[in-house]
PDB file of N, H, CA, C and O in Angstrom:
ATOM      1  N   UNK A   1     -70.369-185.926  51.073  1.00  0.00           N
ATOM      2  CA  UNK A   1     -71.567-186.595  51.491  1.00  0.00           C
ATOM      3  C   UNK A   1     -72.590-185.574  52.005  1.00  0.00           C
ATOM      4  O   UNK A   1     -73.783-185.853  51.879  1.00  0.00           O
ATOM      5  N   UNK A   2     -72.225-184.409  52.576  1.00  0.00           N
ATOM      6  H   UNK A   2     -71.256-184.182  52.678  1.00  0.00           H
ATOM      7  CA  UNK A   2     -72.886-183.541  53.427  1.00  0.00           C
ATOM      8  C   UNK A   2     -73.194-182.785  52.387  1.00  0.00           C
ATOM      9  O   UNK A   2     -74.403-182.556  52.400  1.00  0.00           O
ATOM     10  N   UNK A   3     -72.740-182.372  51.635  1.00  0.00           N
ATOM     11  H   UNK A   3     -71.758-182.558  51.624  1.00  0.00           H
ATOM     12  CA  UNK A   3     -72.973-181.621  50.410  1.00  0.00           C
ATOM     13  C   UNK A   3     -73.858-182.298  49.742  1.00  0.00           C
ATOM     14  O   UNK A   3     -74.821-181.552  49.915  1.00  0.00           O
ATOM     15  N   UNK A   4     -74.334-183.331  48.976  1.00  0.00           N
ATOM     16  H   UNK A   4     -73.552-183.938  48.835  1.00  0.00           H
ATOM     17  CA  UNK A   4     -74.738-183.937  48.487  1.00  0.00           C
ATOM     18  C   UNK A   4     -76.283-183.820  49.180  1.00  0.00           C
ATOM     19  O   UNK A   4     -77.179-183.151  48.664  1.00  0.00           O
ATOM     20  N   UNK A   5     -76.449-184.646  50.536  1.00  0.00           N
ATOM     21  H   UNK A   5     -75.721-185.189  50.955  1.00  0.00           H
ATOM     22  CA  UNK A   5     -77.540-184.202  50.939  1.00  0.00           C
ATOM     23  C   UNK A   5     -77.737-182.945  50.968  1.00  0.00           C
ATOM     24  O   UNK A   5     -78.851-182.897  50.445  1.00  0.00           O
ATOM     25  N   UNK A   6     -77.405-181.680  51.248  1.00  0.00           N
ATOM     26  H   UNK A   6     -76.500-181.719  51.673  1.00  0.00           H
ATOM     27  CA  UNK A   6     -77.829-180.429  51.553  1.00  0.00           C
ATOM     28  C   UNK A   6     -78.307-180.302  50.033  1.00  0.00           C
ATOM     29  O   UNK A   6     -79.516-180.071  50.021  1.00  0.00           O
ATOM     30  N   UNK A   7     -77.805-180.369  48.842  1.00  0.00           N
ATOM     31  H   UNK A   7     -76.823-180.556  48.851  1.00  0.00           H
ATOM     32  CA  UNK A   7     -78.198-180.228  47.599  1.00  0.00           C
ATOM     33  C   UNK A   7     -79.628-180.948  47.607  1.00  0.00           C
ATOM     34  O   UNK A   7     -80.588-180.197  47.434  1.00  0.00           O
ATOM     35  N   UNK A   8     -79.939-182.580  47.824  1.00  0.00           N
ATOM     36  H   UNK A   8     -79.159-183.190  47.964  1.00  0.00           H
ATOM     37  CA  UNK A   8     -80.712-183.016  47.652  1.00  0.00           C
ATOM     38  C   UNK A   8     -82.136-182.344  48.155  1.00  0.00           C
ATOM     39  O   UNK A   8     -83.257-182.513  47.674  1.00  0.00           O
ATOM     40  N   UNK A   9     -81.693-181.453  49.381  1.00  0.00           N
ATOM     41  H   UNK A   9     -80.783-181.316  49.771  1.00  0.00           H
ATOM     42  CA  UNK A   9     -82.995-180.625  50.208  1.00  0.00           C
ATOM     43  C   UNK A   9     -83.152-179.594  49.645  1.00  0.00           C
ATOM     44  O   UNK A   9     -84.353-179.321  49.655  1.00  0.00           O
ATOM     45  N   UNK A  10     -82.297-178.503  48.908  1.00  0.00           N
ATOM     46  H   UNK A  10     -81.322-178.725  48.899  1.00  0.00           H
ATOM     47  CA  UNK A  10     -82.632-177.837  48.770  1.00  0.00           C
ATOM     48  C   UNK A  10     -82.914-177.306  47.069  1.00  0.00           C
ATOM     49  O   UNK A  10     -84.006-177.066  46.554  1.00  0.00           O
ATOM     50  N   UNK A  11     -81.654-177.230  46.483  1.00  0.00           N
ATOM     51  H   UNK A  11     -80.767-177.425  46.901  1.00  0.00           H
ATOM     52  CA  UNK A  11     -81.755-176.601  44.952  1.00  0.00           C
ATOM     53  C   UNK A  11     -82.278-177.828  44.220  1.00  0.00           C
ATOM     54  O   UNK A  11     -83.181-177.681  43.396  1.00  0.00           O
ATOM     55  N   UNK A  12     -81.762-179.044  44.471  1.00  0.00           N
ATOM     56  H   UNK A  12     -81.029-179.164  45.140  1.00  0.00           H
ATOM     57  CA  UNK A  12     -82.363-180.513  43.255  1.00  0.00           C
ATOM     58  C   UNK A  12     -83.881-180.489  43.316  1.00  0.00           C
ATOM     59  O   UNK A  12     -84.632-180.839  42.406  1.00  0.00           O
ATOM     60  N   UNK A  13     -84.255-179.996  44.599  1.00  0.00           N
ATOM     61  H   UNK A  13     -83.644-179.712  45.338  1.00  0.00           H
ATOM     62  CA  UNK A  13     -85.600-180.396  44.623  1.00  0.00           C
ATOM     63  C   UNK A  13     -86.532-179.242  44.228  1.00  0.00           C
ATOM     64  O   UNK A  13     -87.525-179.625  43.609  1.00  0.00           O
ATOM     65  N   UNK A  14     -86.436-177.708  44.471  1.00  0.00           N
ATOM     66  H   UNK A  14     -85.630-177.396  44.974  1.00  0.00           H
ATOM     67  CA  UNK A  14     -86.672-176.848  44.108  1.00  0.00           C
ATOM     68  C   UNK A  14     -86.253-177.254  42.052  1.00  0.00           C
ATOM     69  O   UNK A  14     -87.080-177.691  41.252  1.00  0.00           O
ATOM     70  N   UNK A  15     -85.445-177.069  41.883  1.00  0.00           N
ATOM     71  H   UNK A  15     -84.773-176.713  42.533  1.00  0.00           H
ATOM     72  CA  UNK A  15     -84.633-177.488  40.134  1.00  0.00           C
ATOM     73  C   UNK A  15     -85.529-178.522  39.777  1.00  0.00           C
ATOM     74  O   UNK A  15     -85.722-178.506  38.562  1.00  0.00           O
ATOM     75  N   UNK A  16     -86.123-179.375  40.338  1.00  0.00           N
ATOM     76  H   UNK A  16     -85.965-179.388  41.326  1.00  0.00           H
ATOM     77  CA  UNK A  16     -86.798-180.606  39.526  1.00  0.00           C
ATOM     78  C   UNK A  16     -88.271-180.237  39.478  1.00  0.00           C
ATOM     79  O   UNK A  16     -89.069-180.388  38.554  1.00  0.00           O
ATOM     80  N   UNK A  17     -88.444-179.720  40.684  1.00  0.00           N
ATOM     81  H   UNK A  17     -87.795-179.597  41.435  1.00  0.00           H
ATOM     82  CA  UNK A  17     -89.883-179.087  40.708  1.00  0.00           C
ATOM     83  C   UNK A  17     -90.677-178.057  39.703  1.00  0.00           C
ATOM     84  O   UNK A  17     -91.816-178.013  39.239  1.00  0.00           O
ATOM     85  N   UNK A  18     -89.175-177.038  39.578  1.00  0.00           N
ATOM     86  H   UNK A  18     -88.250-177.074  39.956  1.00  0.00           H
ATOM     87  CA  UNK A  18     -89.424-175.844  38.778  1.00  0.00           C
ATOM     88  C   UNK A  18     -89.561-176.148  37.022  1.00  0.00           C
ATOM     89  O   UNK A  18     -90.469-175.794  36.270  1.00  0.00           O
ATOM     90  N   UNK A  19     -88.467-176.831  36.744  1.00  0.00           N
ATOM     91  H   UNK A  19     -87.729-177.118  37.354  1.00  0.00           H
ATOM     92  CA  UNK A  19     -87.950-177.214  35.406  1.00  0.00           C
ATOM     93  C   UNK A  19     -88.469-178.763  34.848  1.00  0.00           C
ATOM     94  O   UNK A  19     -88.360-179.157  33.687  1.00  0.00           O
ATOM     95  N   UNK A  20     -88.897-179.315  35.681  1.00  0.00           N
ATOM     96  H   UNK A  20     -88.986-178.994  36.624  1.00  0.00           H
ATOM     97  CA  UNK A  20     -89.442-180.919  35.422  1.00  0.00           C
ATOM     98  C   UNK A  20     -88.808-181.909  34.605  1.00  0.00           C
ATOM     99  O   UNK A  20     -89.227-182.622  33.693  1.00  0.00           O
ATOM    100  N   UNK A  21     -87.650-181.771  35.179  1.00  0.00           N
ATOM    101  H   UNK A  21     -87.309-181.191  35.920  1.00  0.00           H
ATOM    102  CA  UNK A  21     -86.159-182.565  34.394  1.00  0.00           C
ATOM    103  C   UNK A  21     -85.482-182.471  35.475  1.00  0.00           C
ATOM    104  O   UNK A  21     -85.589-181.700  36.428  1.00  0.00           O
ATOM    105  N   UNK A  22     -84.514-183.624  35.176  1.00  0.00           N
ATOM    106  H   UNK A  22     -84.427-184.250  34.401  1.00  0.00           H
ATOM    107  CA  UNK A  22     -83.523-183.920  36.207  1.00  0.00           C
ATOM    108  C   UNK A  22     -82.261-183.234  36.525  1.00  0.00           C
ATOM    109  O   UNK A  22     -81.581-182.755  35.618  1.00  0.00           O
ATOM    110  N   UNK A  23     -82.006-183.179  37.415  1.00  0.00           N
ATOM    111  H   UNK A  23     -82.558-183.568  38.153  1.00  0.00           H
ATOM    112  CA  UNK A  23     -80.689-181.790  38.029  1.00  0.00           C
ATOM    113  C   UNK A  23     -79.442-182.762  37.879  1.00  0.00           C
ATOM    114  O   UNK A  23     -78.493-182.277  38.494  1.00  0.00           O
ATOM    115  N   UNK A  24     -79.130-183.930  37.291  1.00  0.00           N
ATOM    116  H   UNK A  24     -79.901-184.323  36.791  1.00  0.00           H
ATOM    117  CA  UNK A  24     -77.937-184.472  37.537  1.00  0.00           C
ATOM    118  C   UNK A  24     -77.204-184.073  36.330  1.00  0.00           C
ATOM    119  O   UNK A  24     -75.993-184.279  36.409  1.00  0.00           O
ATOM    120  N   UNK A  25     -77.588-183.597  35.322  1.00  0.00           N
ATOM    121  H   UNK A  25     -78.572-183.430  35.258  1.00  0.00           H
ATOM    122  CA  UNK A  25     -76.904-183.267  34.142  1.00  0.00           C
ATOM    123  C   UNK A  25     -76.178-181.821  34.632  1.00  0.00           C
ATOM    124  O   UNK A  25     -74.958-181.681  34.538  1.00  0.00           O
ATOM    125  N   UNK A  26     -76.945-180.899  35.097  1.00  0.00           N
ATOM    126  H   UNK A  26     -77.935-181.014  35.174  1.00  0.00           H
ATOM    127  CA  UNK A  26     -75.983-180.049  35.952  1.00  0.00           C
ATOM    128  C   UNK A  26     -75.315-179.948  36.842  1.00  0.00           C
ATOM    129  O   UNK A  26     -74.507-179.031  36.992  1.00  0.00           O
ATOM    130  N   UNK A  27     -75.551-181.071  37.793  1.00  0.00           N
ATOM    131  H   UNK A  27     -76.207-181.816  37.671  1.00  0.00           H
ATOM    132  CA  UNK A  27     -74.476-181.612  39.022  1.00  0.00           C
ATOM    133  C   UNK A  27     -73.469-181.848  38.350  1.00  0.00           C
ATOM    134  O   UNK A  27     -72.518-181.136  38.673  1.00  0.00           O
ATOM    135  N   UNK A  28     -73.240-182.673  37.407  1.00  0.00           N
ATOM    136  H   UNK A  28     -74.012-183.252  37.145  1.00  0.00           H
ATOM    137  CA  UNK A  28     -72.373-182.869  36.731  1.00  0.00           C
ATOM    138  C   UNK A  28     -70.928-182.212  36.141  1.00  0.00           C
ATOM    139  O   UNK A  28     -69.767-182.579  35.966  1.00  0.00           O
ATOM    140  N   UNK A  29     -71.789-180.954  35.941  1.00  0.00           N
ATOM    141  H   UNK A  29     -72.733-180.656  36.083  1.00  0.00           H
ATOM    142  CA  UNK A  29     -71.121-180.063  35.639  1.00  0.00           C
ATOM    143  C   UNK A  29     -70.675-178.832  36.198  1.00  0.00           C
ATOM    144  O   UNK A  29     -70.180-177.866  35.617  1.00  0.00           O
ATOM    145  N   UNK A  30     -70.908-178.992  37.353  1.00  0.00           N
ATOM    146  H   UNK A  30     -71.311-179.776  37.825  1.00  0.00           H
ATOM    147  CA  UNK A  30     -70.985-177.677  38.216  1.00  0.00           C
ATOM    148  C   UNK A  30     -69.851-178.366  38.919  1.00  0.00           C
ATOM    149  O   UNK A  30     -69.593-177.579  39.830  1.00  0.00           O
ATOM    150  N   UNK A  31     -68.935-179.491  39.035  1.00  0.00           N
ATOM    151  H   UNK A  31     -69.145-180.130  38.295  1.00  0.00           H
ATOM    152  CA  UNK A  31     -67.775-179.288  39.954  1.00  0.00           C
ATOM    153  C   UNK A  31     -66.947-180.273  38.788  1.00  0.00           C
ATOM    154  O   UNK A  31     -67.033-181.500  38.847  1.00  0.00           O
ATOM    155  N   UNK A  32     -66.276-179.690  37.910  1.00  0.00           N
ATOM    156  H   UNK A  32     -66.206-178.693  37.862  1.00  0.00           H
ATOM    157  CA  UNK A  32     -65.889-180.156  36.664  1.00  0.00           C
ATOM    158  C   UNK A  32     -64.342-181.152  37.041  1.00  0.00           C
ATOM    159  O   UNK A  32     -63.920-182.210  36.573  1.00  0.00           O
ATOM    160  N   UNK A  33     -63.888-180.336  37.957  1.00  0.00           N
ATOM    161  H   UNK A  33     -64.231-179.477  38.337  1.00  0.00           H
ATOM    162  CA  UNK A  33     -62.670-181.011  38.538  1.00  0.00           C
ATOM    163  C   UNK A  33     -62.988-181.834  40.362  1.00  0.00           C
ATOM    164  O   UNK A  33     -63.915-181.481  41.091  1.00  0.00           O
ATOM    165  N   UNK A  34     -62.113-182.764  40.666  1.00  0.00           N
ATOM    166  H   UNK A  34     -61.360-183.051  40.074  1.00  0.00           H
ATOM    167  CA  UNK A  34     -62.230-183.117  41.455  1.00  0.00           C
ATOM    168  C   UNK A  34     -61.541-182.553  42.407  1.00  0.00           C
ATOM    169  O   UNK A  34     -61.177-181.386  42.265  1.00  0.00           O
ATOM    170  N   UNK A  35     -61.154-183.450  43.843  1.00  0.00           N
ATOM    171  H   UNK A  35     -61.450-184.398  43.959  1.00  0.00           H
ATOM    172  CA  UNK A  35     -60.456-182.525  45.249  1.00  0.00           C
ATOM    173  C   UNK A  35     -59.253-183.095  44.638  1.00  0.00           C
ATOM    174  O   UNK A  35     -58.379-182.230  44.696  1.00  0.00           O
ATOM    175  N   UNK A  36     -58.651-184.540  43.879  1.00  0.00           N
ATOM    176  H   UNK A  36     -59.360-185.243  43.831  1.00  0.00           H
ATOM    177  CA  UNK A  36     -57.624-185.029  43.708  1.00  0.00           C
ATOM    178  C   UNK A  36     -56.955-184.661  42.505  1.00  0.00           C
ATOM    179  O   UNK A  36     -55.726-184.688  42.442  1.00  0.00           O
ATOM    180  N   UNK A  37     -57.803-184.258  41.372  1.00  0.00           N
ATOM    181  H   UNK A  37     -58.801-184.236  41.423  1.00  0.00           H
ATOM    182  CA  UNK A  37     -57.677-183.637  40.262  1.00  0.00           C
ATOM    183  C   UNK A  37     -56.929-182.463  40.637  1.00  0.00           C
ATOM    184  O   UNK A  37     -55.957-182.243  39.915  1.00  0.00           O
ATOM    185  N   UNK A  38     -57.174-181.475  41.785  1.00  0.00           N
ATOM    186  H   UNK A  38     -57.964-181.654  42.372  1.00  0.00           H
ATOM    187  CA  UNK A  38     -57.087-180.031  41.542  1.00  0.00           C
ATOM    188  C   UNK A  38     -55.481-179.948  42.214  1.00  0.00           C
ATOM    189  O   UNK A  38     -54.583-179.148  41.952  1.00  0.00           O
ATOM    190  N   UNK A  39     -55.504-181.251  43.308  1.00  0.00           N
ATOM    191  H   UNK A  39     -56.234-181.901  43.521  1.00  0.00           H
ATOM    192  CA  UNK A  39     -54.426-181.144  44.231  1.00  0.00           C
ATOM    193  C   UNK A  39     -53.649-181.724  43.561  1.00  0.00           C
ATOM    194  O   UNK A  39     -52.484-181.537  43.913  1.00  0.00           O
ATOM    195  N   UNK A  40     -53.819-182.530  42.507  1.00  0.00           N
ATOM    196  H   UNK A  40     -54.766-182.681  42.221  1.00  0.00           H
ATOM    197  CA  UNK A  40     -52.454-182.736  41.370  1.00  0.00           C
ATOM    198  C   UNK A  40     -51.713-181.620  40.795  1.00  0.00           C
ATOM    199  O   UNK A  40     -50.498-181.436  40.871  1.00  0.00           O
ATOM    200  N   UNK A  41     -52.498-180.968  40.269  1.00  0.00           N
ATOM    201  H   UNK A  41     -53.485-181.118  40.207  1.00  0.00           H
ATOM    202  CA  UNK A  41     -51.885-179.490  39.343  1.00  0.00           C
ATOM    203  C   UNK A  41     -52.187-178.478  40.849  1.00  0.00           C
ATOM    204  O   UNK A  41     -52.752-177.418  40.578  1.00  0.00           O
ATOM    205  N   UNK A  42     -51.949-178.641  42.009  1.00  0.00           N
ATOM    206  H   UNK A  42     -51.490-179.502  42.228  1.00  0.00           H
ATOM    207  CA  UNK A  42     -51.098-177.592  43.028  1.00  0.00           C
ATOM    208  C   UNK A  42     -50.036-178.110  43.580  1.00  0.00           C
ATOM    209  O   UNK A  42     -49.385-177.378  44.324  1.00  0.00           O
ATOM    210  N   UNK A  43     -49.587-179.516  43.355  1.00  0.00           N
ATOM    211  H   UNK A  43     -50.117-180.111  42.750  1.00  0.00           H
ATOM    212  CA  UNK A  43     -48.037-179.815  43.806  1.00  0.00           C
ATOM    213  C   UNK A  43     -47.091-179.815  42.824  1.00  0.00           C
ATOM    214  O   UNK A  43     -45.898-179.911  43.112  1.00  0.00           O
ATOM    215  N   UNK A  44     -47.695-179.664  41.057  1.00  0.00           N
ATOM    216  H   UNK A  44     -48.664-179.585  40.823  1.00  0.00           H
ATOM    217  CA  UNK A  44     -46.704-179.326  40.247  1.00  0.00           C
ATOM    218  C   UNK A  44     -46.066-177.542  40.742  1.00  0.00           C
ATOM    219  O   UNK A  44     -45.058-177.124  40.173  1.00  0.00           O
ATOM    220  N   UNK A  45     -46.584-176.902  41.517  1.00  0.00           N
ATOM    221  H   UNK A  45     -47.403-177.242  41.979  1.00  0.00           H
ATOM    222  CA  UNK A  45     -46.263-175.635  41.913  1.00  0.00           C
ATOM    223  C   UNK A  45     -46.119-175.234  43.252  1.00  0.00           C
ATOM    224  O   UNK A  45     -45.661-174.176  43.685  1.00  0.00           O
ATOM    225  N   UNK A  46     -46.542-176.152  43.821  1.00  0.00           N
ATOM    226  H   UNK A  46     -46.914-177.011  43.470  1.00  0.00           H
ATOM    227  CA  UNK A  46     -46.226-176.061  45.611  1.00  0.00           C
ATOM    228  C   UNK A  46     -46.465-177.257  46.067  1.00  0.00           C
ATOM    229  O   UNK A  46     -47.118-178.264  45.794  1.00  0.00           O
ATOM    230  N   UNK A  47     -45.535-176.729  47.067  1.00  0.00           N
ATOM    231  H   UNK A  47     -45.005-175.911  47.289  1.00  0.00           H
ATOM    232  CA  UNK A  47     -45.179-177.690  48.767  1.00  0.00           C
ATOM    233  C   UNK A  47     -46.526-177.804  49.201  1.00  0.00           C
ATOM    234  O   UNK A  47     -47.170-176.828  48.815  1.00  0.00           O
ATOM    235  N   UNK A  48     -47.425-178.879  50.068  1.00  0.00           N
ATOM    236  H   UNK A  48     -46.902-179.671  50.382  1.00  0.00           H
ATOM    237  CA  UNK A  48     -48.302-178.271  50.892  1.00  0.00           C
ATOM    238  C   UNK A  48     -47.701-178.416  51.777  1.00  0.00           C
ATOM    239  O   UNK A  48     -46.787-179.234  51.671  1.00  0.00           O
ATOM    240  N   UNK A  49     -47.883-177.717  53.090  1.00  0.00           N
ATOM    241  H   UNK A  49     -48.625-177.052  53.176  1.00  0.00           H
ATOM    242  CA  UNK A  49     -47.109-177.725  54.238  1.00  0.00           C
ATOM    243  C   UNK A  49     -48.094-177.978  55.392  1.00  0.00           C
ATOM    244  O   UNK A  49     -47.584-178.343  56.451  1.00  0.00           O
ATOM    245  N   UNK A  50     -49.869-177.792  55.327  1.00  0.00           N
ATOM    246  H   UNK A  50     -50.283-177.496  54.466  1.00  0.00           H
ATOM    247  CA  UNK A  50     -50.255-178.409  55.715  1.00  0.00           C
ATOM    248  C   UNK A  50     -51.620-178.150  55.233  1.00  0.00           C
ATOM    249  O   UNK A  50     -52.017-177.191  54.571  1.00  0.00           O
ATOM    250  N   UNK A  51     -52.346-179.284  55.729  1.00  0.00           N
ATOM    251  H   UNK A  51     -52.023-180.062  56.267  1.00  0.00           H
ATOM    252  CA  UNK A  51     -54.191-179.762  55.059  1.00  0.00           C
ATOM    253  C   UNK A  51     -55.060-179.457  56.930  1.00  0.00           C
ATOM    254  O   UNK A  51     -54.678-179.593  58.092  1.00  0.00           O
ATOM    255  N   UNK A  52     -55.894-179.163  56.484  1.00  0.00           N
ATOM    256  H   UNK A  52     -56.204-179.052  55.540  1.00  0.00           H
ATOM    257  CA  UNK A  52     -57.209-178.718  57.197  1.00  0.00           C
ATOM    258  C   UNK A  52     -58.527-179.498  56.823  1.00  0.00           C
ATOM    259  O   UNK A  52     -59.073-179.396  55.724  1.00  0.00           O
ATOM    260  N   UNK A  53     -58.815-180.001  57.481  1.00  0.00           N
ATOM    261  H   UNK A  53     -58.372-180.084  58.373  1.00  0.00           H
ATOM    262  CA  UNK A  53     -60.543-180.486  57.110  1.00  0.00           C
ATOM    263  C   UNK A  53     -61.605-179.848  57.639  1.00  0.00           C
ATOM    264  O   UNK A  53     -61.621-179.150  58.653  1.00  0.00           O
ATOM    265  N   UNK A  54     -62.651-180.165  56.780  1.00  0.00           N
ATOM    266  H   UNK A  54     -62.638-180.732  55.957  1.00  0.00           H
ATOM    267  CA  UNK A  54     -63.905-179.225  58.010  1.00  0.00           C
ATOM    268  C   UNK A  54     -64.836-180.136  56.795  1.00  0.00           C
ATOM    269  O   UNK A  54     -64.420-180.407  55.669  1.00  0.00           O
ATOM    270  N   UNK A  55     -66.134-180.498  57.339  1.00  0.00           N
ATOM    271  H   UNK A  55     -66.472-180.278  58.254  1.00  0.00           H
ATOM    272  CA  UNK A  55     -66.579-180.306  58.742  1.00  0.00           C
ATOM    273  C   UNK A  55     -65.419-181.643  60.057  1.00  0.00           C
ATOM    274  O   UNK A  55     -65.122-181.317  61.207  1.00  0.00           O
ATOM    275  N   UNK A  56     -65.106-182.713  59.550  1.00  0.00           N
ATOM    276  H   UNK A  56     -65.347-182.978  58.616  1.00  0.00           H
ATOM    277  CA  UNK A  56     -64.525-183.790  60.232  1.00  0.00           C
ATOM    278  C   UNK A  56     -63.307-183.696  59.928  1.00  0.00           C
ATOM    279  O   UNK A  56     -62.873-184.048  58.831  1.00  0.00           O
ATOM    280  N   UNK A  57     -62.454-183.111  61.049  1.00  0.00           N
ATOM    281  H   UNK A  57     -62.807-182.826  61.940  1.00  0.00           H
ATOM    282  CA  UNK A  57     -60.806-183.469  61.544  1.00  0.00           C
ATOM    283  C   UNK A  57     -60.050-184.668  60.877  1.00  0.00           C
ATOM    284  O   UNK A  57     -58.873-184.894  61.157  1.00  0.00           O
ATOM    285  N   UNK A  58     -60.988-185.679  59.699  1.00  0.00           N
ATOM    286  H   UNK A  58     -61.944-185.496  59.472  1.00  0.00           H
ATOM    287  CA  UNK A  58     -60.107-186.792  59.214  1.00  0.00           C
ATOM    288  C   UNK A  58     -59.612-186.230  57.622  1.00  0.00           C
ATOM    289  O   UNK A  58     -60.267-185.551  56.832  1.00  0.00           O
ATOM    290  N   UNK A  59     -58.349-186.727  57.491  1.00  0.00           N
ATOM    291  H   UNK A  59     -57.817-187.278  58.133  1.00  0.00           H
ATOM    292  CA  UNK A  59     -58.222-186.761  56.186  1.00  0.00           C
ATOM    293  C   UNK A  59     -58.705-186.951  55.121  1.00  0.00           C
ATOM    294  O   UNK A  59     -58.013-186.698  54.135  1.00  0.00           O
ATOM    295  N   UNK A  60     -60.307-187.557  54.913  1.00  0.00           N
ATOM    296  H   UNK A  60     -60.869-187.763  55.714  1.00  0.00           H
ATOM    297  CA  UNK A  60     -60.567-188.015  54.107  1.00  0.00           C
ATOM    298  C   UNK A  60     -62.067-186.879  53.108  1.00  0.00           C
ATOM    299  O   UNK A  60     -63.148-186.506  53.562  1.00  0.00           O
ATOM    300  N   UNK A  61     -61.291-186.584  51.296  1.00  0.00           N
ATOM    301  H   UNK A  61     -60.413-186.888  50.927  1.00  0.00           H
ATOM    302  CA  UNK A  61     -61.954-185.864  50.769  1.00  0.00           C
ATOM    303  C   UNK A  61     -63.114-185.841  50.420  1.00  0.00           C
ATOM    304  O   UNK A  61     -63.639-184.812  49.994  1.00  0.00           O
ATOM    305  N   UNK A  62     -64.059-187.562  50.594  1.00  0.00           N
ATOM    306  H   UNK A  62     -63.634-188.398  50.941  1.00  0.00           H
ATOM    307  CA  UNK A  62     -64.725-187.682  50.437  1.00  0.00           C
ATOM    308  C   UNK A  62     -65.969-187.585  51.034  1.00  0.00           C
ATOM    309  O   UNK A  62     -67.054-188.041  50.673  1.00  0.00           O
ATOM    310  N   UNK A  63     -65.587-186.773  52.222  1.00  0.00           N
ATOM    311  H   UNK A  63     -64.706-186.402  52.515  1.00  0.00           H
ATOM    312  CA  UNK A  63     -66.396-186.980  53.714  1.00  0.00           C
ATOM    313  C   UNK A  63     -66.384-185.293  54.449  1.00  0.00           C
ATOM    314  O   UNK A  63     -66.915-184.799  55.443  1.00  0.00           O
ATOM    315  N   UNK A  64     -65.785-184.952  53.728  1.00  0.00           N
ATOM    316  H   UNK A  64     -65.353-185.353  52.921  1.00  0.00           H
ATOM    317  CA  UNK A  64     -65.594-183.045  53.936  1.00  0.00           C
ATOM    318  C   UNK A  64     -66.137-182.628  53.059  1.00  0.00           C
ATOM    319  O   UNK A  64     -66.397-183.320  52.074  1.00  0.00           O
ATOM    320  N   UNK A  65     -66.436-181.474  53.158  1.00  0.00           N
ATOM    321  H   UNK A  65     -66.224-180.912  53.958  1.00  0.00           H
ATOM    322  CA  UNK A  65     -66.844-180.128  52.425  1.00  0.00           C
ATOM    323  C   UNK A  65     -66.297-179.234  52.451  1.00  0.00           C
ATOM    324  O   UNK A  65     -66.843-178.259  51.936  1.00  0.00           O
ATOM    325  N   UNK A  66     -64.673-179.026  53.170  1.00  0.00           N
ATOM    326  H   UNK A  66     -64.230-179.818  53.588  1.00  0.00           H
ATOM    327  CA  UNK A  66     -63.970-177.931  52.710  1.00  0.00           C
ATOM    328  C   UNK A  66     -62.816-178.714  53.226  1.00  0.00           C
ATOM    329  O   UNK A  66     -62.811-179.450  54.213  1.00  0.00           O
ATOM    330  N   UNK A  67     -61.760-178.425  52.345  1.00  0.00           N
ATOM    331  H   UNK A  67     -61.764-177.828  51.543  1.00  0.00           H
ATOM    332  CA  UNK A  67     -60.098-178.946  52.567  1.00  0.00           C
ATOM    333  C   UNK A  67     -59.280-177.482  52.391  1.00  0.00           C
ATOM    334  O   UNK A  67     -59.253-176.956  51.278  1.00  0.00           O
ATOM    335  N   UNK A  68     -58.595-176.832  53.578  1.00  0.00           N
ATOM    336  H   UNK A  68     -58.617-177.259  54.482  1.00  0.00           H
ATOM    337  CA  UNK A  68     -57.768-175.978  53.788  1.00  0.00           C
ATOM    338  C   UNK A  68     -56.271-176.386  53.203  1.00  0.00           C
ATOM    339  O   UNK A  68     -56.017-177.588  53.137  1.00  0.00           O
ATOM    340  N   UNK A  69     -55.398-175.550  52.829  1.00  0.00           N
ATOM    341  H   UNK A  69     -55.604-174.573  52.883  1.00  0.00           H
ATOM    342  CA  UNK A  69     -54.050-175.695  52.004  1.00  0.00           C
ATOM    343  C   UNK A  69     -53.062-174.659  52.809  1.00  0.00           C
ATOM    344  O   UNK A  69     -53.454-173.532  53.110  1.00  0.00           O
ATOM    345  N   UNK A  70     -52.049-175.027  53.059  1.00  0.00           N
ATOM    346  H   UNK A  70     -51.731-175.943  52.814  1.00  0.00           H
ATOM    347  CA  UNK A  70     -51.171-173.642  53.003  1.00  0.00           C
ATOM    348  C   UNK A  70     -49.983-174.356  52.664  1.00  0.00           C
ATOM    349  O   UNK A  70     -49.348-175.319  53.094  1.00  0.00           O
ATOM    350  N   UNK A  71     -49.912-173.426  51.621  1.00  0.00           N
ATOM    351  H   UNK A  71     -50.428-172.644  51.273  1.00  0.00           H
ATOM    352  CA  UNK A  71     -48.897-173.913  50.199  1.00  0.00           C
ATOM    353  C   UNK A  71     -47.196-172.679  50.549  1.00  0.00           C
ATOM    354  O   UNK A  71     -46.932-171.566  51.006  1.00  0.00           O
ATOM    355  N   UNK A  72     -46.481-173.924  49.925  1.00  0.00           N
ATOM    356  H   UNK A  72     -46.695-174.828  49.554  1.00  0.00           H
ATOM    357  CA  UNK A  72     -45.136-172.760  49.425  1.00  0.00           C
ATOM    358  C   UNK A  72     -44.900-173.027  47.758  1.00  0.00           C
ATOM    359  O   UNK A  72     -45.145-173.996  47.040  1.00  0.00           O
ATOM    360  N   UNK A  73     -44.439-171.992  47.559  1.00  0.00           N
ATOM    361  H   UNK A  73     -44.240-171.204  48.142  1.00  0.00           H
ATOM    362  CA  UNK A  73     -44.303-172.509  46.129  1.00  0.00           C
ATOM    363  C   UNK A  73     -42.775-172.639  45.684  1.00  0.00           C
ATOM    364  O   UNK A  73     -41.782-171.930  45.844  1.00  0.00           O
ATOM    365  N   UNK A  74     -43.032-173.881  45.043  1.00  0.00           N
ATOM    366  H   UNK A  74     -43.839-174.457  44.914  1.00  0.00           H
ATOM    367  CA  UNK A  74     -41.684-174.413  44.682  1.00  0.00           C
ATOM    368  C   UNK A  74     -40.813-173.154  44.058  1.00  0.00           C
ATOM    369  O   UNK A  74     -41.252-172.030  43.813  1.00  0.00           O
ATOM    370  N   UNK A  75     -39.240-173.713  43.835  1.00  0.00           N
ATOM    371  H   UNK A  75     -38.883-174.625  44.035  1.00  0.00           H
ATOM    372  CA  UNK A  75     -38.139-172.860  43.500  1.00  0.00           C
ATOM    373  C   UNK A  75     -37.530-173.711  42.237  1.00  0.00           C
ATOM    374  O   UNK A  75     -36.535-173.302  41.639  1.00  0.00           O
TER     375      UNK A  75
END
């Protein structure tokens, strides 16, 4: 969410200004995988042992902008 706005202030609006076309065709593509996508193909190879959030202490991926990992890797 925080991401999203910070984009909206700064590069979308600069990008729409400059180029006079819309920046969602490259949003699009600039985060090709998701947070649930990526954390699928890291438990085919590791444990997580524990998750970190930032900016908000809750579990939830949709509401952060960075999710911390510290992984073991399976045997």
């Amino acid at each position: 969410m925080a991401y999203s706005l910070a984009r909206r202030l700064s590069a979308q609006r600069i990008f729409e200004k400059r180029y006079g076309q819309s920046y969602r065709w490259f949003v699009e593509r600039e985060h090709i995988n998701r947070p649930a996508e990526i954390i699928e193909e890291i438990r085919r190879f590791f444990e997580i042992r524990q998750r970190r959030f930032f900016p908000l202490p809750v579990p939830f991926l949709w509401c952060n902008l960075c999710l911390g990992l510290t992984l073991n890797a399976r045997r």
